[in-house]
C-alpha positions in Angstrom: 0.0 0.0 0.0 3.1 2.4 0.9 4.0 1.8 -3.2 0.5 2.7 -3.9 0.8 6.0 -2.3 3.7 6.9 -3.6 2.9 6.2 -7.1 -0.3 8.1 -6.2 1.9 11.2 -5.0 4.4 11.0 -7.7 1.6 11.3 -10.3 0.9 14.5 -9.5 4.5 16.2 -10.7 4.7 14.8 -14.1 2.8 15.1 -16.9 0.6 13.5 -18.8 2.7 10.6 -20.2 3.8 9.8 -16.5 0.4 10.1 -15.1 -0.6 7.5 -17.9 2.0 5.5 -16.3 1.4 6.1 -13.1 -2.5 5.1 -13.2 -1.2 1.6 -15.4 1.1 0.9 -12.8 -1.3 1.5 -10.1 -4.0 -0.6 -11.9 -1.1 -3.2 -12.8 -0.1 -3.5 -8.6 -4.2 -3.6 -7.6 -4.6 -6.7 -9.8 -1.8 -8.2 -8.7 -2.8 -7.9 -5.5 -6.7 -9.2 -5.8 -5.1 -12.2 -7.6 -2.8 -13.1 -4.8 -5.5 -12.9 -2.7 -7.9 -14.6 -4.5 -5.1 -17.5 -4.1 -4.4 -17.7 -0.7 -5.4 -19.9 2.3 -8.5 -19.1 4.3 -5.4 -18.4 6.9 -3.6 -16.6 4.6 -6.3 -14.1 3.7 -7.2 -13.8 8.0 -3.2 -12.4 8.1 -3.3 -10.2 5.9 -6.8 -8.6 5.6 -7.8 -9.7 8.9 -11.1 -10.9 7.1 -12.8 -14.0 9.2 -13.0 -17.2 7.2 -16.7 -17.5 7.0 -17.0 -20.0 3.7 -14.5 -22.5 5.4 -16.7 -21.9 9.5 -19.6 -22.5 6.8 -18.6 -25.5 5.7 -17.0 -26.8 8.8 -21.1 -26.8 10.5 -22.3 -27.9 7.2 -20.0 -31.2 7.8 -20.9 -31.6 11.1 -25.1 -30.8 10.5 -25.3 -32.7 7.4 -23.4 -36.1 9.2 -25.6 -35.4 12.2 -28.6 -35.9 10.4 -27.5 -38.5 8.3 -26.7 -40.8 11.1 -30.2 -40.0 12.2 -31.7 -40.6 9.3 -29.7 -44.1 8.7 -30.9 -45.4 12.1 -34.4 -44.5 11.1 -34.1 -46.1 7.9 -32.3 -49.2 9.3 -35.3 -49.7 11.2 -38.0 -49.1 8.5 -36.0 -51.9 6.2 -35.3 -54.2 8.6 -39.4 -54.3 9.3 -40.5 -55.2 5.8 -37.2 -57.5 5.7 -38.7 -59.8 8.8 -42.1 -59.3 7.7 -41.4 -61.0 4.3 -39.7 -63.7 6.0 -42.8 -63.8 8.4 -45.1 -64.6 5.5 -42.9 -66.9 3.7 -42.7 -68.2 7.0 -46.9 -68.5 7.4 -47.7 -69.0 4.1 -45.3 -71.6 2.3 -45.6 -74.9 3.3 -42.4 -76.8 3.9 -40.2 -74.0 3.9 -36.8 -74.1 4.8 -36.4 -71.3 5.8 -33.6 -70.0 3.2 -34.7 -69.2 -0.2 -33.0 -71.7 -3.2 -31.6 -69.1 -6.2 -34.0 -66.3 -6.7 -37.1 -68.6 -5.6 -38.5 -69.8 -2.0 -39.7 -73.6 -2.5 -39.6 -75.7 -5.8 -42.5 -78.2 -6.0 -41.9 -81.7 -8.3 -45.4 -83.2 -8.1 -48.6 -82.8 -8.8 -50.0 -83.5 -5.1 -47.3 -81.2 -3.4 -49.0 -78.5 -6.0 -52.6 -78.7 -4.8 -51.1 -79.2 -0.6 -49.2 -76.0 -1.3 -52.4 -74.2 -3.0 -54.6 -75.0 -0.2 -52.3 -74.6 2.9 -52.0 -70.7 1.7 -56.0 -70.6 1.6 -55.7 -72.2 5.5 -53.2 -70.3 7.0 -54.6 -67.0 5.1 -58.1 -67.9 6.9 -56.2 -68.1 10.2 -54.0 -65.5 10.0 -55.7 -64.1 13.4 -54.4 -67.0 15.4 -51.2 -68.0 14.0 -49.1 -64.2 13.2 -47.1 -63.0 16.7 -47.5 -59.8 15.0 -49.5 -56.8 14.8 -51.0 -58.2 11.4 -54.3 -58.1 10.2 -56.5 -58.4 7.4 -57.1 -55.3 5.3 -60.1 -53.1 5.3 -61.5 -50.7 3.0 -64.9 -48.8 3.8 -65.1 -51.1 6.4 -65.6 -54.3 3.7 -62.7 -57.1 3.9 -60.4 -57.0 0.9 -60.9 -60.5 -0.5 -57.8 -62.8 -1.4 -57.9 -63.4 -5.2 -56.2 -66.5 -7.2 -55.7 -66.4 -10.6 -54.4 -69.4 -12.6 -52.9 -68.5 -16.7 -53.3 -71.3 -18.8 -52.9 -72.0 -22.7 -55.9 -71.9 -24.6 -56.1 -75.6 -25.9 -53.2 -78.1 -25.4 -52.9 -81.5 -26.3 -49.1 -83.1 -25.4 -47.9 -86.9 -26.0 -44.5 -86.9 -25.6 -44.7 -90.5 -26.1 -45.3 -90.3 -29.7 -43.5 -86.9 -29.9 -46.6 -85.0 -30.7 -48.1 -81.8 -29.2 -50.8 -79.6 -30.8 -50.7 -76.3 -28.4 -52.4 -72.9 -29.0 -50.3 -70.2 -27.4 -52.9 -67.9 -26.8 -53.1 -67.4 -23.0 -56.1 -67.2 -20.6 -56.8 -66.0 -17.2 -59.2 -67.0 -14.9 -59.9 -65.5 -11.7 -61.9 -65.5 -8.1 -62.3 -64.1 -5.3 -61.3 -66.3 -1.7 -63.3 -65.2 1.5 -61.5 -67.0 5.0 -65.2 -66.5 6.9 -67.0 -68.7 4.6 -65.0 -71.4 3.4 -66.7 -74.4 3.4 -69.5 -73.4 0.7 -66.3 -71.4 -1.0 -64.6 -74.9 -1.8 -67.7 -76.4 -2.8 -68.6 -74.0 -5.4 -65.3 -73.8 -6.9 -64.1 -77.4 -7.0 -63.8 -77.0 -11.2 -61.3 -74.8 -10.5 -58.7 -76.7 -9.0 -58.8 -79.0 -11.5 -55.6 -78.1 -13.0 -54.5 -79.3 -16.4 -50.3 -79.0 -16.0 -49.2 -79.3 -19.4 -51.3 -76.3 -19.9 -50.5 -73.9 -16.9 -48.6 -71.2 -17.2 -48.7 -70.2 -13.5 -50.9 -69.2 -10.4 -51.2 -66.1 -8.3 -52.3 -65.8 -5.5 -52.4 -61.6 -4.3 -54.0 -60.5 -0.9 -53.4 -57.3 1.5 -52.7 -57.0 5.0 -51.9 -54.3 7.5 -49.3 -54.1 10.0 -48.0 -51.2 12.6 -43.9 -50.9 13.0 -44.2 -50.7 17.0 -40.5 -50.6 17.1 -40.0 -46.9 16.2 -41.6 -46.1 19.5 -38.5 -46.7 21.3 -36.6 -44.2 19.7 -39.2 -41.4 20.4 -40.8 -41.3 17.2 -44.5 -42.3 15.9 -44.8 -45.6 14.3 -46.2 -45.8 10.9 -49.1 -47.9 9.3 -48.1 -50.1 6.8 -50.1 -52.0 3.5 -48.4 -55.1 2.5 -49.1 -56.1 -0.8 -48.6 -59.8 -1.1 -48.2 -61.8 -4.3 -47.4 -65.8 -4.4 -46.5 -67.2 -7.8 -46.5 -71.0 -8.5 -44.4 -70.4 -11.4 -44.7 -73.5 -14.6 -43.6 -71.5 -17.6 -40.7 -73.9 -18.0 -42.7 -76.9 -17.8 -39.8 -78.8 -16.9 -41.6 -80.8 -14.1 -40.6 -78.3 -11.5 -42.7 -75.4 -10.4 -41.4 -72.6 -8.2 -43.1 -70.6 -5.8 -42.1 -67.2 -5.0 -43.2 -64.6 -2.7 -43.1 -61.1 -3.3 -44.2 -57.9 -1.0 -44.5 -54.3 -1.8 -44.7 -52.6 1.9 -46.6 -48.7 1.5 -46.3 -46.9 4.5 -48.6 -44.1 5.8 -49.8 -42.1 9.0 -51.7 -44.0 11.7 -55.6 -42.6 11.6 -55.8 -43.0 15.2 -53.0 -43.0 17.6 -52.3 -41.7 21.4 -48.8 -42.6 23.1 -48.6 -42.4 26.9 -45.5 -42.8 29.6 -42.1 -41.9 28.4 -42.1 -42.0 24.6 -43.0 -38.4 23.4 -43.2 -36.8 19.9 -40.2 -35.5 19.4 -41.1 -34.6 15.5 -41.0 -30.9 16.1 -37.2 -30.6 17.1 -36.2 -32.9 13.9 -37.8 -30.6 11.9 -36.3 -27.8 13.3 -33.2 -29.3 12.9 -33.6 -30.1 9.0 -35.0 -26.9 8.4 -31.5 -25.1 9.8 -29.6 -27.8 7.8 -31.4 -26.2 4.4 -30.6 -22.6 6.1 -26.6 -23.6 6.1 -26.6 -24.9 3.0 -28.6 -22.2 1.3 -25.9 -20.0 3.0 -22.9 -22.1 1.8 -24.6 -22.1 -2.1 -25.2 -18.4 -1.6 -21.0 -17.7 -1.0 -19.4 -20.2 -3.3 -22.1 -18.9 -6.0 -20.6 -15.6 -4.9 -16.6 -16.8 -5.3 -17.2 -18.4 -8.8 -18.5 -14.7 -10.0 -15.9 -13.3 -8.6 -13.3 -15.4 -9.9 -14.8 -14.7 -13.5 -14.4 -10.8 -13.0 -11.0 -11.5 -12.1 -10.0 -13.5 -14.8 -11.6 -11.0 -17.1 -9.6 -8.2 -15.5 -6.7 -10.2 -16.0 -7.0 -11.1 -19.6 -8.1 -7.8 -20.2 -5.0 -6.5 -18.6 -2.6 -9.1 -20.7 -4.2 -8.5 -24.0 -3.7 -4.4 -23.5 -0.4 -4.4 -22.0 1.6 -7.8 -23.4 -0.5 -8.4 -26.8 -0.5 -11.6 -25.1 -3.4 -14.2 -24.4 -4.0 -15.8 -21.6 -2.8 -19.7 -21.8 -6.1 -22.3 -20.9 -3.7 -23.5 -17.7 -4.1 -20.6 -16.5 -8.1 -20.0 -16.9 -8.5 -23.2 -15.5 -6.7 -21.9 -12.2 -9.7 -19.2 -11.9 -12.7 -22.1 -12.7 -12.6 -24.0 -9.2 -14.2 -26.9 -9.5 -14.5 -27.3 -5.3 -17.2 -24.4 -5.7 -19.1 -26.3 -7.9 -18.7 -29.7 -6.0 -20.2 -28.1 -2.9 -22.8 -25.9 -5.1 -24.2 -29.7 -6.1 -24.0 -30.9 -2.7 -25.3 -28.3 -1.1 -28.5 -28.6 -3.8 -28.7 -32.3 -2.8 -28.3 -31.8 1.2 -31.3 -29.4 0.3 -34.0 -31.6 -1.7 -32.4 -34.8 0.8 -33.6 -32.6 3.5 -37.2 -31.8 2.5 -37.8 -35.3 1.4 -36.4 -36.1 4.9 -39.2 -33.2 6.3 -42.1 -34.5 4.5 -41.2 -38.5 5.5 -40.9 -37.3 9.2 -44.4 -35.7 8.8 -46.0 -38.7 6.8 -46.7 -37.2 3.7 -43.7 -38.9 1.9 -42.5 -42.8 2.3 -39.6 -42.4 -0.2 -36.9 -43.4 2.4 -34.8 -44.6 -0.7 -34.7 -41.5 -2.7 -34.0 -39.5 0.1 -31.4 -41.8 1.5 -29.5 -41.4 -1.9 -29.5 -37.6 -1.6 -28.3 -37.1 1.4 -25.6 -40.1 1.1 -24.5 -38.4 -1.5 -24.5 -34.8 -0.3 -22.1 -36.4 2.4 -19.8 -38.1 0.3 -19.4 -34.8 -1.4 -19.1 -32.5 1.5 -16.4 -34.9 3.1 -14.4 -35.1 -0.2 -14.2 -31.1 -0.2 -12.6 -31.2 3.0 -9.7 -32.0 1.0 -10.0 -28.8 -0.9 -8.2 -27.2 2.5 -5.9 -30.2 3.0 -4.5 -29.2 -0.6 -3.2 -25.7 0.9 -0.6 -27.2 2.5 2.0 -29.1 0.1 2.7 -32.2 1.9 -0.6 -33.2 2.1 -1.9 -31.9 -1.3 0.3 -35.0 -3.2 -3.4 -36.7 -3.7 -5.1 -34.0 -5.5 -2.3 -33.1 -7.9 -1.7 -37.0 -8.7 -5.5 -37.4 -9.2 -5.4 -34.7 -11.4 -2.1 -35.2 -13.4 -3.2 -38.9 -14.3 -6.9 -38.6 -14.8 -6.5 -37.8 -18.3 -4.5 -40.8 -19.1 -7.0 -42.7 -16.9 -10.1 -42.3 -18.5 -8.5 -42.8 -22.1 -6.7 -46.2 -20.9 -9.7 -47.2 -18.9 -12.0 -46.5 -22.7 -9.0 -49.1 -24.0 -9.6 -50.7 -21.7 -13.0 -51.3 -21.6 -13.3 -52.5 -25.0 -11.7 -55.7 -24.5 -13.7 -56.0 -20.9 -16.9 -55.8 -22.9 -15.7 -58.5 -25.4 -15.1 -60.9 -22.5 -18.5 -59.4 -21.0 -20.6 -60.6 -23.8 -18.4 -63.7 -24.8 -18.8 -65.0 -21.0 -22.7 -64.1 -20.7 -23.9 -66.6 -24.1 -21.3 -69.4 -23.8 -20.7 -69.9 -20.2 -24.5 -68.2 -19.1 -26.1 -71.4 -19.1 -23.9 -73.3 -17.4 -22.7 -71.1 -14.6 -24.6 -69.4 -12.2 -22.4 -66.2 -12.2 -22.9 -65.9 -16.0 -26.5 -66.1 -16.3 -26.9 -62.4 -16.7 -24.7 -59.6 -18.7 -24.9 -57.8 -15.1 -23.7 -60.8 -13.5 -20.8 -61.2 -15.8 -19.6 -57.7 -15.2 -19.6 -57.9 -11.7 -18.0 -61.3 -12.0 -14.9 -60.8 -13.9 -14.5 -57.5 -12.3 -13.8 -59.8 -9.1 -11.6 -61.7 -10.7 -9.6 -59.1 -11.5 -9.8 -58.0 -8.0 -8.8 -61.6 -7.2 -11.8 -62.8 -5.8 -13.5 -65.7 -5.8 -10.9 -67.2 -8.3 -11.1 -70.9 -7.4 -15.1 -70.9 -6.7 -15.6 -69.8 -10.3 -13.3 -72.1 -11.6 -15.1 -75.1 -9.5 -18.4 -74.0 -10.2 -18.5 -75.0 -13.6 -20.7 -77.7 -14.6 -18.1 -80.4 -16.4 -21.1 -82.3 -18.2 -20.2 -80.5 -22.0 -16.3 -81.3 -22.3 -16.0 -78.7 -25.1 -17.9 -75.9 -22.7 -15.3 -76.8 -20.0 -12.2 -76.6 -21.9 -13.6 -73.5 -23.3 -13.8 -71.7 -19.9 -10.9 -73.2 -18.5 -9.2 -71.0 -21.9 -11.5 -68.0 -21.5 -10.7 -67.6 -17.6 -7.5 -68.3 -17.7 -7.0 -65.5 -20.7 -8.7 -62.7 -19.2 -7.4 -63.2 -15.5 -3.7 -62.9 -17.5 -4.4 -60.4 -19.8 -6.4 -58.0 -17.0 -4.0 -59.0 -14.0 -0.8 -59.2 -14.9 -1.2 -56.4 -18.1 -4.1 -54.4 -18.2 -3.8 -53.7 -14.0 -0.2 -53.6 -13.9 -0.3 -50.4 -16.5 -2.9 -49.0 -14.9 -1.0 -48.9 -11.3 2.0 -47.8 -13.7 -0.1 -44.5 -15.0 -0.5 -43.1 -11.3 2.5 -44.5 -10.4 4.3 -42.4 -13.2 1.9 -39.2 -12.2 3.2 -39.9 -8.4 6.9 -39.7 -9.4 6.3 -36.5 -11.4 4.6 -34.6 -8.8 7.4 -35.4 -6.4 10.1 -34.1 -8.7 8.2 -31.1 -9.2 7.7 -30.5 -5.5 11.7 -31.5 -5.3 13.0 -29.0 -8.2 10.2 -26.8 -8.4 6.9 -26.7 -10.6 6.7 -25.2 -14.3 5.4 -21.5 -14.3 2.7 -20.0 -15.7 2.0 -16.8 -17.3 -0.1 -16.1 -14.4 2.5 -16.9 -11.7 5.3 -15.2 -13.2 2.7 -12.2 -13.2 2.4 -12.9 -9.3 6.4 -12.8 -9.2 6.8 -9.1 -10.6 8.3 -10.7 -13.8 7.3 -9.3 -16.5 9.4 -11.3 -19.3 6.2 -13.2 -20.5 7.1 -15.5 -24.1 5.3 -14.2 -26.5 2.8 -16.1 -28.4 3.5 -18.5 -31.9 1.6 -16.7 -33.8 2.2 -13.2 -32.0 4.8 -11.5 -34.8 2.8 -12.5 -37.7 -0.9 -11.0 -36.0 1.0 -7.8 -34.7 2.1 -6.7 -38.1 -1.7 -7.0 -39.2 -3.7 -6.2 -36.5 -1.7 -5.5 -33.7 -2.5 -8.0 -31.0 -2.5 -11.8 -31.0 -5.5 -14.1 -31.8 -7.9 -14.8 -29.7 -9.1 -18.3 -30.5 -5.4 -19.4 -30.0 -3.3 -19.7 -27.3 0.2 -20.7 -26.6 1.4 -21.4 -23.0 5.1 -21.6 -22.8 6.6 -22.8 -19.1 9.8 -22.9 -18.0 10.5 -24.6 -14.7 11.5 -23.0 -11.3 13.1 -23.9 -8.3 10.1 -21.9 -6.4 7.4 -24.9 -5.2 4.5 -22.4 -4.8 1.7 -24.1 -5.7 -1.6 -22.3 -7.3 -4.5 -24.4 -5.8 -8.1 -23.8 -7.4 
């Protein structure tokens, strides 16, 4: 400031020419020192304008709010799944005769004859009709307008069918039907009796049965943690599944769990609704965040004024352009990483608000926002870590080698979605981890994590000789080709970023244009193609740009 004011005072005793000089000089020394202060540490900038960090106090509450209420949240949610989890077990449990108690693949009990068919079919009728007496649990039959909801069966068969398989003949029409009626458990006896035809089944000709029914239960268990418990509608659907008509028939269970606010409630003793302060707490979660939006929205504008000013002020004085490294240094990407989280923490919070107050049951969409508002907010954190240099190795090897990353990983990627689809259509019907292009990925990617190696090896059915020595070839290719290659260069990529970050920390990191400008040195290369434009139009281009760097022993480090 001192230089300021004597540059100020000395303008006034020369003339115009000096004055001109003066005022450039002065403009030249402001902008320096906006963009050395745009650069510093939240520390930094508390030295020297004595200016209190409040974007980095900001963002330390936001970590500490936004965790707070996403441990709360969690709990909350543990408890909602882990209710529909044991309730589907429940009714497997009441409703599937013979079961073991563990589900077999993707289905709950397989059925071989045709006697265990029609046992199964009319134990779910039984134990539906005395559901009162047998459930531990709050569980009952739904209501609506104060009429039962009736079970209903349905059975899909093909239209006409004839099959000898002794004489290798069939003469099927694949046109499907559907037949349906209505089951009511308090008057079963003439119920049967009226629908014997029904149950007459004709197997070579079903497709499947379903069996769908509602019931209501109340989650009790949120009491204990001070909170109302919520109403639930269970939509129940049992399948006896034939479409292969291999002589096995699956059943499968299925739920769809709605939750909603009890009609009638009253708690007495020492649970208490304690909605209001949750709330309250959400709503100042929204408040923070709105506030830390408000000043990194601020910071980016900012930024872009400066580097206006600063291009501005190289085009006029250098006839020189400013280099992309250096406009990148003004576009922080941190801003916009907590802009999005913030926006996330916000909508994850009114979802959160509206579920508290029952008018929302979207536990898993708001679960996903605010997980991922807190993944982001905690990977900012390392925006600050990066001010100092011994911990800010990470971000600048992350950066370096992302480029070459991404473009080896596309490489890459081709040959992982040869094996992909290879795998899935030879090996898909004989292994259990190939059945599905999903499967596949997530399959191989083990392997090459080295998991699971000897189990996918073992699991391999060994009846077709040429299938088995065809995925003995294909396994043992892409664990060698993905392993000991593909991996080993991808490890070599960061490793190679790694080394050059350390030798630049060691004998100092290329400068820019703009640090050299931060230095007081004003021997800036000129552009490629700055003597040909100057003898034409007197400045450079502006839709190139040439950034010429020569290394210094100064480790400064510009961190955006």
């Amino acid at each position: 400031m001192e230089l300021l004011v004597q540059y100020h005072d000395g303008s006034e005793s020369v003339g115009p020419l000096g004055s001109t000089m003066s005022q450039g000089i002065i403009k030249e020394e402001i902008l320096r020192d906006d963009l050395k202060y745009y650069f510093m540490s939240p520390c930094e900038k508390y030295r020297a304008r004595r200016q209190l960090p409040w974007k980095l106090g900001v963002q330390i509450l936001k970590i500490v709010m936004i965790t707070s209420q996403l441990i709360l949240f969690g709990l909350n949610n543990q408890l909602v799944v882990s209710y529909k989890e044991e309730n589907a077990m429940t009714f497997k449990n009441l409703f599937l005769k013979d079961y073991s108690g563990v589900d077999e693949e993707d289905y709950s009990v397989a059925l071989y004859s045709q006697q265990a068919v029609y046992d199964s079919l009319f134990y779910v009728l039984d134990q539906y009709r005395q559901l009162g007496r047998l459930s531990v649990g709050p569980i009952s039959y739904a209501e609506e307008d104060g009429k039962l909801l009736p079970l209903v069966i349905c059975k899909e068969y093909y239209k006409r069918g004839n099959v000898e398989p002794s004489d290798d003949a069939y003469d099927i029409d694949a046109q499907l039907e559907k037949v349906c009626m209505t089951h009511d458990p308090t008057n079963v006896s003439q119920w049967k009796a009226e629908n014997v035809s029904f149950f007459n089944l004709e197997f070579y000709r079903l497709v499947d049965i379903k069996i769908t029914f509602q019931l209501k239960g109340i989650n009790l268990q949120t009491v204990r943690s001070h909170e109302l418990p919520d109403c639930y509608v269970f939509f129940v659907t049992i399948t006896f599944d034939n479409q292969c008509h291999s002589g096995k028939i699956k059943i499968f269970l299925d739920i769809d769990a709605l939750s909603s606010a009890c009609k009638n409630w009253m708690i007495s003793g020492t649970a208490q609704k304690n909605t209001h302060y949750l709330l309250v707490f959400d709503g100042f979660v929204i408040l923070v965040c709105l506030t830390s939006a408000v000043l990194c929205t601020r910071s980016i504008v900012l930024a872009v004024k400066l580097l206006q000013r600063f291009s501005r002020f190289f085009r006029e004085n250098y006839n020189h352009k400013v280099c992309e490294t250096d406009q990148k240094e003004f576009l922080n990407g941190w801003y916009v990483l907590v802009i999005v989280s913030d926006a996330m923490a916000i909508v994850g919070s009114i979802l959160k608000m509206e579920i508290q107050a029952k008018s929302l049951t979207s536990y898993d969409v708001c679960s996903i926002f605010l997980g991922t508002s807190t993944l982001m907010v905690w990977v900012g954190v390392i925006r600050y870590l990066g001010y100092f240099q011994k911990y800010n190795v990470l971000i600048l090897t992350m950066k370096t080698a992302f480029p070459k990353v991404i473009r080896f990983c596309c490489c890459a990627g081709m040959i992982y979605l040869g094996y992909t689809f290879c795998g899935w259509i030879v090996l898909g019907p004989y292994h259990e981890k190939f059945e599905g292009l999903s499967r596949v990925a997530e399959s191989l990617f083990s392997l090459v994590n080295g998991d699971d190696m000897y189990t996918t090896f073992a699991q391999l059915k060994d009846k077709n000789s040429l299938v088995w020595l065809f995925s003995r070839v294909y396994l043992y290719s892409f664990i060698s080709l993905f392993i000991y290659m593909v991996l080993s260069l991808f490890i070599a990529l960061i490793t190679d970023a790694y080394d050059t970050i350390k030798n630049y920390q060691k004998n100092g990191f290329p400068m820019t244009d703009l640090q050299r400008f931060l230095r007081e040195q004003k021997d800036f290369p000129p552009s490629e193609e700055g003597s040909e434009m100057d003898t034409e139009t007197g400045m450079g281009h502006p839709a190139l740009c040439c950034c010429r760097r020569a290394p210094s022993n100064d480790d400064i480090i510009l961190i955006s």
